[in-house]
N, C-alpha and C positions, 0 to 999 in steps of 0.2 A: 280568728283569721280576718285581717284585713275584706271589708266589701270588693275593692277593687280586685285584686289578689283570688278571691273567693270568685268573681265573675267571670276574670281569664282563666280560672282552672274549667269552670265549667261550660266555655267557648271551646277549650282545647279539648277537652273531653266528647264533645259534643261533635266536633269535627271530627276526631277518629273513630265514632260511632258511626258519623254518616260513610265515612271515608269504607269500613268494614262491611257495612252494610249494600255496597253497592250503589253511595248517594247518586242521586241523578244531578245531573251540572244542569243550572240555569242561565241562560246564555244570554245577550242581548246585543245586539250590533245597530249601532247608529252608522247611518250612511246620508249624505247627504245631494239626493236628487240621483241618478242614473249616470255616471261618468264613468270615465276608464281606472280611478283609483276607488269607487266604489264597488267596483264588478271584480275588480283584482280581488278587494276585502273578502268580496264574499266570495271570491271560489276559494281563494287559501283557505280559509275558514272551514270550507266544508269539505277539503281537500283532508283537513289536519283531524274534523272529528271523526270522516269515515273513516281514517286509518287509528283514530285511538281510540274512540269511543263506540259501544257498543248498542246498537237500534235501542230504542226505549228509554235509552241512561240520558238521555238530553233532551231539552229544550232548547230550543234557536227561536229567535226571535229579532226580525231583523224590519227596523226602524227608521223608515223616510224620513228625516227630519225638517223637510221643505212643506212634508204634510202633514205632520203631525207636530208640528214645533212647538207644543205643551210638555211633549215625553222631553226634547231637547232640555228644556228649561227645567225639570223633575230629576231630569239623568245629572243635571249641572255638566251637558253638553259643550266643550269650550272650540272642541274642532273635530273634524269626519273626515273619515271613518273612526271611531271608538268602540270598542268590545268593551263591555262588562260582563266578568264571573260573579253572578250573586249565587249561586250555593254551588257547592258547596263553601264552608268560609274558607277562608278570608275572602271579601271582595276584590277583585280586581280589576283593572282599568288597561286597555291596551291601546294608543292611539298610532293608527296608520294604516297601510296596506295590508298587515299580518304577515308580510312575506319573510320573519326571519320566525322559522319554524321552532327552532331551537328557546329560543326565549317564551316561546308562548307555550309550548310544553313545560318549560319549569312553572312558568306563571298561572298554567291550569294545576299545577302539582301532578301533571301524567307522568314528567321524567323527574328525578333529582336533581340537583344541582353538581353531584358529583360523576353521575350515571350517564 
């Protein structure tokens, strides 16, 4: 079997283990300084995990980037407010307010695409 081939299998495997086991989602929000489209990010955000995710299953982590502008340059921060899914995989990137609820649910894999 192909290395590459051989690696996505066991990425995809590896995510529906975590996915089965109850992975915990690692979360991380860059916001940039205290404004009205950072405070929106984060209540959506936290509006979206109390209603889908369960105490424990997450980590939030949420990222000044006026103070910490190290993480900014690490995350390859290009604009604020951005959300990153780092676990479960695939990674994902969300930039804005978060207010279209819908799309960040398929994008954490909570809803389907079909569902």
């Amino acid at each position: 079997m192909d290395e590459e081939v051989e690696n996505k299998l066991e990425e995809f495997e590896e995510t529906l283990e975590t996915r089965k086991a109850g992975g915990k989602y690692i979360l991380r929000l860059f916001v940039a300084g205290i404004n009205p489209r950072s405070i929106k990010a984060i209540e959506n955000l936290r509006e979206l995990i109390e209603e889908n995710l369960e105490e424990g299953n997450y980590e939030l982590e949420i990222i000044d980037i006026y103070q910490r502008p190290i993480f900014a340059k690490e995350g390859k921060i290009v604009a604020a407010p951005t959300l990153i899914k780092e676990l479960p995989p695939p990674i994902r990137r969300f930039v804005g307010d978060l207010s279209d609820k819908e799309k960040l649910l398929i994008g954490l894999d909570l809803r389907s695409r079909k569902g």
